[in-house]
N, C-alpha and C positions, 0 to 999 in steps of 0.2 A: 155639550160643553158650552155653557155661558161663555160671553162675550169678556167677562173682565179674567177669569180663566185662561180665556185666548193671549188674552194681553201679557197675564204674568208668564205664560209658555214663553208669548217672544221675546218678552223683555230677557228672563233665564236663559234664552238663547242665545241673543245678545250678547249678553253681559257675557257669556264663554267665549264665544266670536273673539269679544273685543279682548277679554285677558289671556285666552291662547292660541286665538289664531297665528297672532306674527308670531309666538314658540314654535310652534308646528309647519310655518311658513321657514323661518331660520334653522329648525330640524332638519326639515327636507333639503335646504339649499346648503347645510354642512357636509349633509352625507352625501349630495352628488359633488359637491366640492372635493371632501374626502375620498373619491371613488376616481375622481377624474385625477387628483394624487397622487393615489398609492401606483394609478396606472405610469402616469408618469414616471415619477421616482424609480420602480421596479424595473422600468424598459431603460433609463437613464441608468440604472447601479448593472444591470448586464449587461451591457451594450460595452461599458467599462471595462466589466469581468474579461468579455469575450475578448476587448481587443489585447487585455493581459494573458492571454492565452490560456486560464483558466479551464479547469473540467466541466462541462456542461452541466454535469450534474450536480453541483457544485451553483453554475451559474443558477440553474431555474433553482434550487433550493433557496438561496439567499433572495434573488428575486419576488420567490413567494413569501418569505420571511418581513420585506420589508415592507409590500402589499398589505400584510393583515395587520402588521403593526400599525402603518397610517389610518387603516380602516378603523379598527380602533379606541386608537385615538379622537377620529373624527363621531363615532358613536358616541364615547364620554362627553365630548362636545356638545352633541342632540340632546342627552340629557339633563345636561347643565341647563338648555335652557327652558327647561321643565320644572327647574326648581330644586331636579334631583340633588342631593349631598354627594357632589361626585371622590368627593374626599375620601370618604366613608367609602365607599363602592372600589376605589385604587385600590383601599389596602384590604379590603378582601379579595380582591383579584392578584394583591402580592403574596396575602398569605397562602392562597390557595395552591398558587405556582412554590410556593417555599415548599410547601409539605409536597408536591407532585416531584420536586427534587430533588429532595430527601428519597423519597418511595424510590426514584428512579437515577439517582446517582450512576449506578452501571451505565446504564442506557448513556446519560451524560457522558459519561467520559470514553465512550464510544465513539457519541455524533462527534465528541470534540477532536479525537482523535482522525475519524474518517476528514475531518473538515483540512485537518492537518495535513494527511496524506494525501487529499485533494488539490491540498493548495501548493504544496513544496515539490510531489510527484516523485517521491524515494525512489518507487518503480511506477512501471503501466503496465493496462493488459497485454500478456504474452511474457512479459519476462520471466525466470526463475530466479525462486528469491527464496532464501532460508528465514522465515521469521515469527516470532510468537509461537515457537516450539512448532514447526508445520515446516515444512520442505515440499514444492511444487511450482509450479505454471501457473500465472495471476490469469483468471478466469475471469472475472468481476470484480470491482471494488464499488460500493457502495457507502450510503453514511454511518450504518453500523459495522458493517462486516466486510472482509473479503474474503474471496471462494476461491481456492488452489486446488489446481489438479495434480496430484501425484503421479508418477512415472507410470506407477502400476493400475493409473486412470481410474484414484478414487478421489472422491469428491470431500474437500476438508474447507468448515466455515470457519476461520479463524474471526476474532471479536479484534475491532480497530485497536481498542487501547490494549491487548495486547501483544500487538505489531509494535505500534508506539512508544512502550514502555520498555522496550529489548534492543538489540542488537540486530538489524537487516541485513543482509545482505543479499547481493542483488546480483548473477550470476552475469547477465545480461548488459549491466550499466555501460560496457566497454568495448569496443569492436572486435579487441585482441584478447587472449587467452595466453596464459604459460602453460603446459603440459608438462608435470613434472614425475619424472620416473628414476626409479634405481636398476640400474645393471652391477652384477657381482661375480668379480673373476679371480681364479686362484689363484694364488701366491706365486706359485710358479710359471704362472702365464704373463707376455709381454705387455708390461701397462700403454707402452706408446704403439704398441699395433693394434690392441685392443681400443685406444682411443681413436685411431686412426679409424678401424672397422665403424664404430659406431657416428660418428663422424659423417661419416658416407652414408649410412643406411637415412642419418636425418636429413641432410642435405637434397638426398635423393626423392626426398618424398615429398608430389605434388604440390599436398596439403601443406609445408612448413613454409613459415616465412624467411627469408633473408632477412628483413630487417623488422626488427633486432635479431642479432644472430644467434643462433643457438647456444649453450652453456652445455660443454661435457668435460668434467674437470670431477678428478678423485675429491670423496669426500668424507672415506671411513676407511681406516682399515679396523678392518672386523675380526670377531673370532676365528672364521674360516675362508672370508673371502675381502678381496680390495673392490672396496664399491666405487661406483661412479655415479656423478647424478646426470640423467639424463635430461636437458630441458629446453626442447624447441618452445617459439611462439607461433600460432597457431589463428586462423579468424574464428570467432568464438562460436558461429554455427558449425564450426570441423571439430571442434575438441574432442567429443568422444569418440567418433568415427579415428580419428589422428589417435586418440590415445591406443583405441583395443588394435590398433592394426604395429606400434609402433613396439607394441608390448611384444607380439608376435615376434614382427622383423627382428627385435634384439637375440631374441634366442637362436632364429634361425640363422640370422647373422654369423654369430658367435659360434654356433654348430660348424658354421659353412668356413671358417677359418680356422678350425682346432682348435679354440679359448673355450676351456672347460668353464661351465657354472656350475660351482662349488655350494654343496647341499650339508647341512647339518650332519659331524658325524660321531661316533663315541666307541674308543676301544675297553673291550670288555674284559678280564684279565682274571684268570682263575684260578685260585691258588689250592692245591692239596691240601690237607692238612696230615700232618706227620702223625703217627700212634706214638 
């Protein structure tokens, strides 16, 4: 390579130097800027979350959300100063998210819902909660889904939005419980000793609370028997243990004092027929 050769090499060199160096100098110093940002910001928007008492899961998700968004941004930046049309480049990266959420609409209104449940806390794990046609024990909630266990310990993934879109309820939300039962005694049997027996059988038991005090007051007379509604309050880890045991006591109760429980009955009645 000749000498004049040489010279256009460096001058071409140069001349790149000198038109994109400081791009490439202001590229670089965006995107650590942009990096030292996103870090910031992200540790500043959960540090927030957290002291709102927010779900962790929840926390790091937004946190990382806000991370890639300043990142980004600060990339469109780097290439701005390259000369890129960053114009043109946004709104292919809008349309491309328009149509990823059209495709994925479900999926949306999932996370948006899981975001929901995150943020408001309907229920947590461990409670029992009836919701989005499922009945169990919150095992998990995550941004799409949550995982309930059924009694009978099977495993049910219900999808967030529809939790969301229904009716919850939430077995657990409460410390106390009512326990509500029917006892049914004959006609001919004493209604005020008969309340008095049951009375005593709820009173008597460990599990029931004093206060609020029980409810045992007629509430049917029926085809064949006068009901009563039975309804201690109860802490809501006793409920069923209270309920199967109190079902019992009433019968044996009721045995153990002479008050009949009057059972479905139907006279049959046969008539000849005359020649």
């Amino acid at each position: 390579m000749d000498s004049s050769s040489m010279e256009n090499v460096t001058e071409t060199v140069m001349a790149m130097v000198t038109t994109y160096g400081l791009s490439v100098l202001g590229a670089i110093a965006i995107l650590i800027v942009g990096k030292i940002a996103s870090g910031m910001f992200a540790n500043g928007v959960q540090k927030a979350m957290r002291k709102g008492s927010v779900d962790e899961a929840l926390v790091r998700f937004v946190g990382a959300l806000v991370s890639w968004a300043i990142m980004i941004f600060a990339f469109i930046a780097a290439l701005n100063q390259f000369g890129v049309q960053t114009t043109s480049f946004v709104a292919v990266i809008g349309a491309a998210g328009l149509a990823v959420g059209l495709a994925l609409q479900g999926s949306l209104a999932n996370f948006a819902s899981g975001v929901l449940i995150l943020l408001f806390r309907p229920f947590k794990i461990g409670d029992f909660i009836d919701a989005g046609g499922s009945t169990g024990t919150v095992n998990d909630i995550s941004i799409l889904t949550t995982v309930l266990k059924t009694p009978d310990n099977k495993k049910i993934i219900v999808p967030n939005s529809a939790i969301m879109g229904g009716t919850i309820t939430n077995v657990n939300a409460y410390d106390t419980r009512r326990v509500d039962l029917t006892a049914g005694i004959g006609y001919a049997d004493d209604m005020g000793k008969a309340k008095q027996v049951l009375l005593d059988l709820v009173t008597s038991h460990p599990k029931v609370l004093k206060d609020p005090a029980p409810t045992i007051e007629v509430v049917e007379l029926a085809d064949s028997s006068v009901n009563f509604v039975v309804r201690p309050w109860v802490n809501t880890p006793d409920y069923w243990s209270t309920y199967f045991e109190l079902t019992r006591g009433i019968k044996e109760a009721l045995d153990k004092n002479g008050i009949s429980i009057p059972f479905p009955q139907r006279d049959v009645h046969l008539f000849q027929a005359q020649n």
